[in-house]
FIKOLZA-1660 file (N, C-alpha, C; in steps of 0.1 Angstrom, whole numbers, plus 5000, padded with zeros to 4 digits):
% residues 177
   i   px   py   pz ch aa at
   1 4977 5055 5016  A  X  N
   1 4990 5048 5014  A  X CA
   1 4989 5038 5003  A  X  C
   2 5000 5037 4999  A  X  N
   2 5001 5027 4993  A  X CA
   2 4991 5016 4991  A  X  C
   3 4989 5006 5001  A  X  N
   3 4988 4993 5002  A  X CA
   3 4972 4991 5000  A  X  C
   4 4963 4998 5004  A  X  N
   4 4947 5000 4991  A  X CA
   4 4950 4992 4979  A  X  C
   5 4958 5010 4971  A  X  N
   5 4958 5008 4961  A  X CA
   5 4963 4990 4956  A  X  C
   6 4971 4987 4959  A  X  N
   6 4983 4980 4956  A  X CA
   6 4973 4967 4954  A  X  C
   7 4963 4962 4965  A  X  N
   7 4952 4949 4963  A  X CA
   7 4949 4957 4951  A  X  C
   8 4937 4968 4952  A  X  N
   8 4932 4969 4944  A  X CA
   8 4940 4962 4928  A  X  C
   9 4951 4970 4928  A  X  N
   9 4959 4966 4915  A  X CA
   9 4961 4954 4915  A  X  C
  10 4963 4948 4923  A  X  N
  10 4970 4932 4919  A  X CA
  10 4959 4924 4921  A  X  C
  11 4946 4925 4926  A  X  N
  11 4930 4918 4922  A  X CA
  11 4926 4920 4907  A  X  C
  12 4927 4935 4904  A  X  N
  12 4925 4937 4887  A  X CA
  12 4927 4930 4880  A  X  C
  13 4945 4925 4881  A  X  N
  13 4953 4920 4871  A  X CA
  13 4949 4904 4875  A  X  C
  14 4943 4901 4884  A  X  N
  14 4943 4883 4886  A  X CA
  14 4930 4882 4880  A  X  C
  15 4920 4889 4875  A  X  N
  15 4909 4890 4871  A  X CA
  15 4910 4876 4857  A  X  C
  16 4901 4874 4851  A  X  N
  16 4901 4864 4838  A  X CA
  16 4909 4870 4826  A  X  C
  17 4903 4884 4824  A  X  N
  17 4902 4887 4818  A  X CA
  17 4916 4897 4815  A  X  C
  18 4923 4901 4830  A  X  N
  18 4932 4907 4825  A  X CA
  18 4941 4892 4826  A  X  C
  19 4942 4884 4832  A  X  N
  19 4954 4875 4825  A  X CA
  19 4954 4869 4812  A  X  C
  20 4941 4871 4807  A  X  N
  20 4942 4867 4793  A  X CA
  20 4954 4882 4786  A  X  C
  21 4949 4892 4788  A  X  N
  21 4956 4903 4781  A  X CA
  21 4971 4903 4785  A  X  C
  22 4972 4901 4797  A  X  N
  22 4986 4900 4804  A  X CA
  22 4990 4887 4798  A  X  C
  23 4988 4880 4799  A  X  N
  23 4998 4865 4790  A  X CA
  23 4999 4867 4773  A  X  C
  24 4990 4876 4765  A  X  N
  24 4987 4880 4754  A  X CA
  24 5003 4892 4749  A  X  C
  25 5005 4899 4758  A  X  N
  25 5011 4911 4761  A  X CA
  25 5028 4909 4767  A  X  C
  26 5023 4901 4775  A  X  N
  26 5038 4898 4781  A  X CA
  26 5049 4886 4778  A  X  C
  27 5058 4878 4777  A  X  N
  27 5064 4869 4776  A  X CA
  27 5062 4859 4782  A  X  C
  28 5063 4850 4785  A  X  N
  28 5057 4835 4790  A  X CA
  28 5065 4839 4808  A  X  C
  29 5081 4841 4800  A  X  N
  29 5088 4843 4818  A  X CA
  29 5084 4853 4823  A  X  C
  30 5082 4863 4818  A  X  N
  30 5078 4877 4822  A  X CA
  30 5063 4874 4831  A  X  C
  31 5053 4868 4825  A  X  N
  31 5037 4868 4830  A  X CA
  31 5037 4858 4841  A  X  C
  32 5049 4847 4841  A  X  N
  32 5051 4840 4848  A  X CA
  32 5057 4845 4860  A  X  C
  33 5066 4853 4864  A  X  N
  33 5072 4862 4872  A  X CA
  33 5063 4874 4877  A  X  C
  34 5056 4874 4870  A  X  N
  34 5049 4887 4876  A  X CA
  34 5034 4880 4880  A  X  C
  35 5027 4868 4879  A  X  N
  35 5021 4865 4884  A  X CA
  35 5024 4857 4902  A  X  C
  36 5036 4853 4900  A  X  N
  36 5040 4845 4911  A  X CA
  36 5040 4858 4925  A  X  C
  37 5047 4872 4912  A  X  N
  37 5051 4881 4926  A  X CA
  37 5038 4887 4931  A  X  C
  38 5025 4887 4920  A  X  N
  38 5014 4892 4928  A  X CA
  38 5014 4879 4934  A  X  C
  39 5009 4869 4937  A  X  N
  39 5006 4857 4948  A  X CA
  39 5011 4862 4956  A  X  C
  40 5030 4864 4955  A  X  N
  40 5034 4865 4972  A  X CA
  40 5033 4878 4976  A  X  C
  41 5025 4888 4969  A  X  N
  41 5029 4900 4972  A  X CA
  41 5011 4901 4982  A  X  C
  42 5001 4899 4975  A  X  N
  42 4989 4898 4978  A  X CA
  42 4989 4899 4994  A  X  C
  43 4987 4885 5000  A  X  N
  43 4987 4892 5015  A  X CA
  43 4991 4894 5021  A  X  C
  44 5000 4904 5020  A  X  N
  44 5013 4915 5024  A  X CA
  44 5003 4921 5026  A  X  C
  45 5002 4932 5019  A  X  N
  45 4993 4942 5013  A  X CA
  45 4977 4944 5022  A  X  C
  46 4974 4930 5016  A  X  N
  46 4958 4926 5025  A  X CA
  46 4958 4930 5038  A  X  C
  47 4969 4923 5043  A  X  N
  47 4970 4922 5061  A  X CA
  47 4972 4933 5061  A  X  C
  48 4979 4942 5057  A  X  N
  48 4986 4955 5060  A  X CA
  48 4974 4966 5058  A  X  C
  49 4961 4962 5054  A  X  N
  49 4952 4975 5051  A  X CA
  49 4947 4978 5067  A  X  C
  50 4944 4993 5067  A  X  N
  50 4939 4996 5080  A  X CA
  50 4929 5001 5080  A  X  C
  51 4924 5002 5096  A  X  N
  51 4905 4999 5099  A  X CA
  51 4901 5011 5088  A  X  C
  52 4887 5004 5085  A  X  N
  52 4880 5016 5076  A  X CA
  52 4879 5028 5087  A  X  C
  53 4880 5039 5082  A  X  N
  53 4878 5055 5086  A  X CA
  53 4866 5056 5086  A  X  C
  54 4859 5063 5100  A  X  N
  54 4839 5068 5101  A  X CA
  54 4843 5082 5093  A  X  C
  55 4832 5079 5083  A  X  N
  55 4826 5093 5078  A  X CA
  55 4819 5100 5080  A  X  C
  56 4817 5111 5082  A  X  N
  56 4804 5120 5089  A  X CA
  56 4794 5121 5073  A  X  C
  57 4779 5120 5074  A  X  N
  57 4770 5117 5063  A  X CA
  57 4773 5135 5057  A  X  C
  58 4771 5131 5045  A  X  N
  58 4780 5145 5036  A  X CA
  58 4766 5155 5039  A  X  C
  59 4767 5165 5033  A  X  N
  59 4753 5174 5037  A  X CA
  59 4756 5184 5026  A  X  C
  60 4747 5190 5021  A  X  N
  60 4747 5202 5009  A  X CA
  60 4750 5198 4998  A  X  C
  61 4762 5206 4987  A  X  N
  61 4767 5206 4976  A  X CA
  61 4780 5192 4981  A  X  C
  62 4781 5188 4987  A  X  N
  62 4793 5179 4991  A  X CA
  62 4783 5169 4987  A  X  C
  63 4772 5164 4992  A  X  N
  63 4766 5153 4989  A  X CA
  63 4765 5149 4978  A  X  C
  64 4770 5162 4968  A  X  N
  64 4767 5158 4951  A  X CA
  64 4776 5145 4949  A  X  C
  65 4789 5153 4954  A  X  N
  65 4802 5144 4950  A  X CA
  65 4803 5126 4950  A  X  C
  66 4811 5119 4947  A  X  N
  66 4810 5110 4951  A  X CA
  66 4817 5101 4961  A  X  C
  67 4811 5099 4972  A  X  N
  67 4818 5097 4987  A  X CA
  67 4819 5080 4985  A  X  C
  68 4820 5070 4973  A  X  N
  68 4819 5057 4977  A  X CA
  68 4836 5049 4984  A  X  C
  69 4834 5046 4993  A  X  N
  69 4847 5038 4993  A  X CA
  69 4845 5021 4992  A  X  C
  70 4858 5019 4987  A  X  N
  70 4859 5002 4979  A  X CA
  70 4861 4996 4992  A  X  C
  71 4853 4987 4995  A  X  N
  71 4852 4974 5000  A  X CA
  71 4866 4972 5004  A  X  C
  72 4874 4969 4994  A  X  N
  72 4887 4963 4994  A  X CA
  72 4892 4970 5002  A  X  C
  73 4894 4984 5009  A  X  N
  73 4903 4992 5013  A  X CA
  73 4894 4988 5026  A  X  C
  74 4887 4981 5026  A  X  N
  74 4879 4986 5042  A  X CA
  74 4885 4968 5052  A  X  C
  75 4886 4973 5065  A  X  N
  75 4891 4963 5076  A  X CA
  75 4884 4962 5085  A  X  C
  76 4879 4955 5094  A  X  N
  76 4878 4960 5109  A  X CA
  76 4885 4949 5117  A  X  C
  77 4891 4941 5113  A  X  N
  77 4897 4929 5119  A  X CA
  77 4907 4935 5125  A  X  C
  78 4914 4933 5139  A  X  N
  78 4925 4934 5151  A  X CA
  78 4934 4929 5143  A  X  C
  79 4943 4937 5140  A  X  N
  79 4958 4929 5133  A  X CA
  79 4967 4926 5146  A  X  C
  80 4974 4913 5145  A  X  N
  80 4987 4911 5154  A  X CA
  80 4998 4918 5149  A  X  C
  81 5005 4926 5160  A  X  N
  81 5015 4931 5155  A  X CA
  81 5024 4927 5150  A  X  C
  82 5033 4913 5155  A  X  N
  82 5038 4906 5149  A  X CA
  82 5039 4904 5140  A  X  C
  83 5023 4898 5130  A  X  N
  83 5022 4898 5116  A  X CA
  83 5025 4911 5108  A  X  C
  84 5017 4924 5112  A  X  N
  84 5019 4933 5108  A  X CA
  84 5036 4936 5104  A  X  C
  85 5042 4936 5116  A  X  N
  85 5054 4936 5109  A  X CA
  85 5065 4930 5098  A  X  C
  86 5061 4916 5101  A  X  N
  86 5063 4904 5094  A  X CA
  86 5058 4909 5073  A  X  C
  87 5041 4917 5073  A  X  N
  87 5043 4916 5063  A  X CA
  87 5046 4928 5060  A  X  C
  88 5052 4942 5070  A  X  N
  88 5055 4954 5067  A  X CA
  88 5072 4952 5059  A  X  C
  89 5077 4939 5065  A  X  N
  89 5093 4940 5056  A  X CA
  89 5085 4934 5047  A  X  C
  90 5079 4927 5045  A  X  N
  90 5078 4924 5029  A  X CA
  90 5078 4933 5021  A  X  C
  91 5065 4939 5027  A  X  N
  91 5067 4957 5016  A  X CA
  91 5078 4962 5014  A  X  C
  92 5085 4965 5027  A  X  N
  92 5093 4976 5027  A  X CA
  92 5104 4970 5013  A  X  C
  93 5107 4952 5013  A  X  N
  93 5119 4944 5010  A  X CA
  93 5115 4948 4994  A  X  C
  94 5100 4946 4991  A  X  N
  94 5093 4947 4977  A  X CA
  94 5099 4956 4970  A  X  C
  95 5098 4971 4976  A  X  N
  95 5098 4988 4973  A  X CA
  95 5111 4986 4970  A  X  C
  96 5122 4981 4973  A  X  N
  96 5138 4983 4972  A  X CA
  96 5138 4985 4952  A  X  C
  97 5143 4995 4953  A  X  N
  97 5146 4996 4940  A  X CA
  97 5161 4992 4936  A  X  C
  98 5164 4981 4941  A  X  N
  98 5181 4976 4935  A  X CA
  98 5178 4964 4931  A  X  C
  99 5158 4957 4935  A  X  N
  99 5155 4944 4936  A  X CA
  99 5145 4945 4923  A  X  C
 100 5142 4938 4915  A  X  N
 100 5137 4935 4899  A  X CA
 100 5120 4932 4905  A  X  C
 101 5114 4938 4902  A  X  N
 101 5094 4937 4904  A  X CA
 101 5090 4941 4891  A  X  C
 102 5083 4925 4888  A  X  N
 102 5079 4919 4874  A  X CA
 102 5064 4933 4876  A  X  C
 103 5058 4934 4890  A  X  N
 103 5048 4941 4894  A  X CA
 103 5050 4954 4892  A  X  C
 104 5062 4959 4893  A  X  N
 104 5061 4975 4896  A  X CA
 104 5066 4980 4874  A  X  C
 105 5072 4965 4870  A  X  N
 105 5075 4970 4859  A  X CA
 105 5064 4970 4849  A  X  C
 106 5051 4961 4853  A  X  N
 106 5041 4962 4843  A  X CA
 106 5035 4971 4851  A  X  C
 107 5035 4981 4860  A  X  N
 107 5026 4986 4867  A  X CA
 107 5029 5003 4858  A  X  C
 108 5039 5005 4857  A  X  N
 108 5047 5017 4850  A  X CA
 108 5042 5013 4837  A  X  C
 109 5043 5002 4831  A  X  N
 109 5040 4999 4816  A  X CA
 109 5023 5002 4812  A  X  C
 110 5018 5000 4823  A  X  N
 110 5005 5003 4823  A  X CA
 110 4998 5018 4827  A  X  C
 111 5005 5024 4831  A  X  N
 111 5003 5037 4840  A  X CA
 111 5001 5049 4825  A  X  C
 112 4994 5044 4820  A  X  N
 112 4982 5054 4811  A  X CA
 112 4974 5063 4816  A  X  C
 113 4972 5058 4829  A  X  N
 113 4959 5064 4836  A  X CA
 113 4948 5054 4843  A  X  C
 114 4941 5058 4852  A  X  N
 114 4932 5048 4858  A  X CA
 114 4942 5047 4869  A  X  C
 115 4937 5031 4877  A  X  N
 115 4944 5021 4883  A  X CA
 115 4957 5024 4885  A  X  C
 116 4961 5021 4876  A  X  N
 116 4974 5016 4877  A  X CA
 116 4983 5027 4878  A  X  C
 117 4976 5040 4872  A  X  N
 117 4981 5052 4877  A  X CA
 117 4983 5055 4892  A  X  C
 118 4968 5050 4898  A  X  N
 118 4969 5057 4910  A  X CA
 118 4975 5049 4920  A  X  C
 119 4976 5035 4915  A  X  N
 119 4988 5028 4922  A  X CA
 119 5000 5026 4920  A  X  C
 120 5008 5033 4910  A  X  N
 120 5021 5038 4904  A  X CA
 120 5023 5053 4917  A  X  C
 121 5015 5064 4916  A  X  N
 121 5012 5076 4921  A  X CA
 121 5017 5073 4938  A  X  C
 122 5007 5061 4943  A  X  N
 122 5008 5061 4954  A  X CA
 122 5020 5051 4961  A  X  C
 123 5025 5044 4951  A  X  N
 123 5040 5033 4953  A  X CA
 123 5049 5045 4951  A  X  C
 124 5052 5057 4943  A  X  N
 124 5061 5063 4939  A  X CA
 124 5060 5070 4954  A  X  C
 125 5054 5073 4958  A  X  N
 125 5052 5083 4973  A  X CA
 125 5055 5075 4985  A  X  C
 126 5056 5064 4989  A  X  N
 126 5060 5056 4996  A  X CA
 126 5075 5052 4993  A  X  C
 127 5079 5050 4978  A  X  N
 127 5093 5046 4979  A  X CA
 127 5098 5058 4985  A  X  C
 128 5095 5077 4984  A  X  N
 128 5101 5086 4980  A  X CA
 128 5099 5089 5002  A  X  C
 129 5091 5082 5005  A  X  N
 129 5088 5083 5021  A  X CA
 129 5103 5075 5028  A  X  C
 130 5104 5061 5024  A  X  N
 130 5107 5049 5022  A  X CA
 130 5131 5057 5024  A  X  C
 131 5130 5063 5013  A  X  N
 131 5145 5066 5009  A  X CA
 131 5146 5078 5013  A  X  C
 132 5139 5089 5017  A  X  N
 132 5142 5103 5021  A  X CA
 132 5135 5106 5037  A  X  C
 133 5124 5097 5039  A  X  N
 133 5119 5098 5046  A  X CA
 133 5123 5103 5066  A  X  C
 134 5135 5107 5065  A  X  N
 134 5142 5111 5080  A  X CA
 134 5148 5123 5073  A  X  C
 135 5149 5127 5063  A  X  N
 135 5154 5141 5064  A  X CA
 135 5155 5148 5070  A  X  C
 136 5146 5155 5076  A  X  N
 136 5141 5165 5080  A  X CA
 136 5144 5158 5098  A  X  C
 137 5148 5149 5103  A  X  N
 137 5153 5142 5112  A  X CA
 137 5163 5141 5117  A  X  C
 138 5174 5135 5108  A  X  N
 138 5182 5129 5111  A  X CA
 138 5189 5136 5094  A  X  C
 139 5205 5147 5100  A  X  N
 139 5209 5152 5089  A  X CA
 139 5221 5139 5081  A  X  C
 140 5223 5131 5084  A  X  N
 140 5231 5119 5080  A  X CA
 140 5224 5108 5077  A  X  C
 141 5212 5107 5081  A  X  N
 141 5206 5096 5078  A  X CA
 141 5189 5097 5067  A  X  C
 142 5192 5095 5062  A  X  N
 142 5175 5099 5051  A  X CA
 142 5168 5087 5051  A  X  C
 143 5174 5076 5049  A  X  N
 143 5161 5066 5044  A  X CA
 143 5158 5060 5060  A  X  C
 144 5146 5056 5058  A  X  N
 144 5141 5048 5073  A  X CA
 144 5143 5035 5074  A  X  C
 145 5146 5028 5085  A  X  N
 145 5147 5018 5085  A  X CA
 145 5138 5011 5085  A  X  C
 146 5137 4996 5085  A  X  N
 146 5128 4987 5086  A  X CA
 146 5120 4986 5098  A  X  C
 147 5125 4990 5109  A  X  N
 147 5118 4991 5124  A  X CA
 147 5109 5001 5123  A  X  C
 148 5115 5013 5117  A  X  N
 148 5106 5030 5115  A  X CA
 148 5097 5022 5101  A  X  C
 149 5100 5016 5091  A  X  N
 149 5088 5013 5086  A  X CA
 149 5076 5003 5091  A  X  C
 150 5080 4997 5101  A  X  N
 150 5067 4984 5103  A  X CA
 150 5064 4995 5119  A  X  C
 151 5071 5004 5126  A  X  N
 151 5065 5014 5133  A  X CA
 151 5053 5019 5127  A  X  C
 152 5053 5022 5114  A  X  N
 152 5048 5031 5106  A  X CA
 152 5032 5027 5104  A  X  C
 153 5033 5017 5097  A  X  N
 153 5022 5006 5096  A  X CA
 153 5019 5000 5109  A  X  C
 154 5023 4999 5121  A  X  N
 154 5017 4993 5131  A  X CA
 154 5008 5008 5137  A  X  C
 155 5018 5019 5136  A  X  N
 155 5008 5030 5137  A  X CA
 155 4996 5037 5135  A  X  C
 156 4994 5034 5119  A  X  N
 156 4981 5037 5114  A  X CA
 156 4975 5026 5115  A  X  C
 157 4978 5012 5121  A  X  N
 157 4966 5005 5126  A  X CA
 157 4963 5009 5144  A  X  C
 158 4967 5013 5150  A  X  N
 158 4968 5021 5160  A  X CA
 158 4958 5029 5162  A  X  C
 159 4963 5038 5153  A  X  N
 159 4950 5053 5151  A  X CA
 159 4935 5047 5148  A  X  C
 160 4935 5035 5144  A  X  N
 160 4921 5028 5137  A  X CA
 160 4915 5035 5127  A  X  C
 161 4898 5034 5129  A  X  N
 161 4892 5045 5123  A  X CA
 161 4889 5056 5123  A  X  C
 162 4897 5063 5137  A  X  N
 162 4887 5076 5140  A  X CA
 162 4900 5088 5131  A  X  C
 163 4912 5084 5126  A  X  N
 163 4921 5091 5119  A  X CA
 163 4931 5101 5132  A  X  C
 164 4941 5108 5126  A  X  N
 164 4951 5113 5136  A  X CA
 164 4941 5120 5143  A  X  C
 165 4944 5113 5157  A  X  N
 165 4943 5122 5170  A  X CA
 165 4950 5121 5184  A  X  C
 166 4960 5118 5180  A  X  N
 166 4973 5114 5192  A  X CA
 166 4975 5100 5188  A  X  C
 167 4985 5099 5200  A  X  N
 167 4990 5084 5203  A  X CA
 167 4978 5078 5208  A  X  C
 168 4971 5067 5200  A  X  N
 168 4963 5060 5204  A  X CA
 168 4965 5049 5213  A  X  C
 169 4982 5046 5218  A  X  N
 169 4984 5035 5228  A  X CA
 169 4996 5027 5220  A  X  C
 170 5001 5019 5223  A  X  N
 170 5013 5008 5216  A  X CA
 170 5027 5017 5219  A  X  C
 171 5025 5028 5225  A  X  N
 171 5038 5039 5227  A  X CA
 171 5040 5042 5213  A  X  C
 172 5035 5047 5205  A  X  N
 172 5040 5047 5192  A  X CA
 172 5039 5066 5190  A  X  C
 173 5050 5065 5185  A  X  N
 173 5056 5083 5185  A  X CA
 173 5044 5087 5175  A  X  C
 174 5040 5104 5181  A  X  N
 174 5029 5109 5172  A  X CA
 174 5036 5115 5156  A  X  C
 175 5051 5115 5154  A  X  N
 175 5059 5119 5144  A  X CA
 175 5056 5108 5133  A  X  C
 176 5045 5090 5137  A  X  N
 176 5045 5087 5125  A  X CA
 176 5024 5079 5125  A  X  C
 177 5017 5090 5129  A  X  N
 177 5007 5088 5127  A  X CA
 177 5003 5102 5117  A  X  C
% end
């Protein structure tokens, strides 16, 4: 999902070095707007990552590959639901594409490849969840609401690490794990 990527991307950019490039590159209001919205956007995102996934140890020609996963993406902390939800509208309010994101505009600006690709890639797939997402549901209704999105996210903290294998408990429909 999304919200990996999304720290990953907005830690990059708070780095020394990319705010030197980003203040170099961007307009005073522009760097200033887009650094404020990573701040508030940051532990949205953070809270919102779910338990690291157990991997079974790779064996054969799979071992070649490279199995590392980033720190950043990894949790084991118990999220409150409450918060969870709390910072699932944030996301959800973020993604609105009628609302101006200093973040999602340098994010596209930057989407050469790398990073910022694969957090462009994985924001573009969540808005496209986000606005169509009940189709196949509900023939009048397509986008999800804000309850079906913090369902969403309180779900895949639910499932934890062991990945889809039913309702893991919280009553939460198996239609969003």
């Amino acid at each position: 999902m999304l919200v990996s990527a999304m720290v990953h991307y907005i830690e990059h950019n708070q780095t020394e070095l990319n705010k030197k490039v980003n203040k170099i590159m961007l307009s005073e209001k522009v760097y200033k707007e887009f650094s404020d919205e990573m701040e508030l956007m940051l532990p949205a995102f953070k809270y919102c990552l779910a338990p690291k996934k157990d991997y079974k140890p790779k064996q054969g020609a799979s071992s070649l590959r490279s199995g590392s996963i980033s720190s950043v993406s990894q949790t084991t902390e118990k999220k409150d639901n409450a918060m969870l939800e709390k910072y699932a509208a944030a996301i959800y309010d973020w993604m609105d594409v009628k609302k101006v994101s200093r973040i999602r505009m340098v994010m596209n600006w930057q989407a050469a490849g790398g990073l910022s690709f694969v957090v462009a890639t994985h924001h573009r797939a969540t808005q496209c969840f986000r606005y169509v997402g009940n189709m196949k549901h509900e023939e009048n209704k397509k986008e999800i609401s804000l309850a079906e999105f913090q369902e969403c996210i309180r779900a895949r903290h639910a499932v934890g690490s062991t990945g889809i294998e039913g309702d893991k408990g919280d009553g939460v429909s198996i239609d969003y794990q």
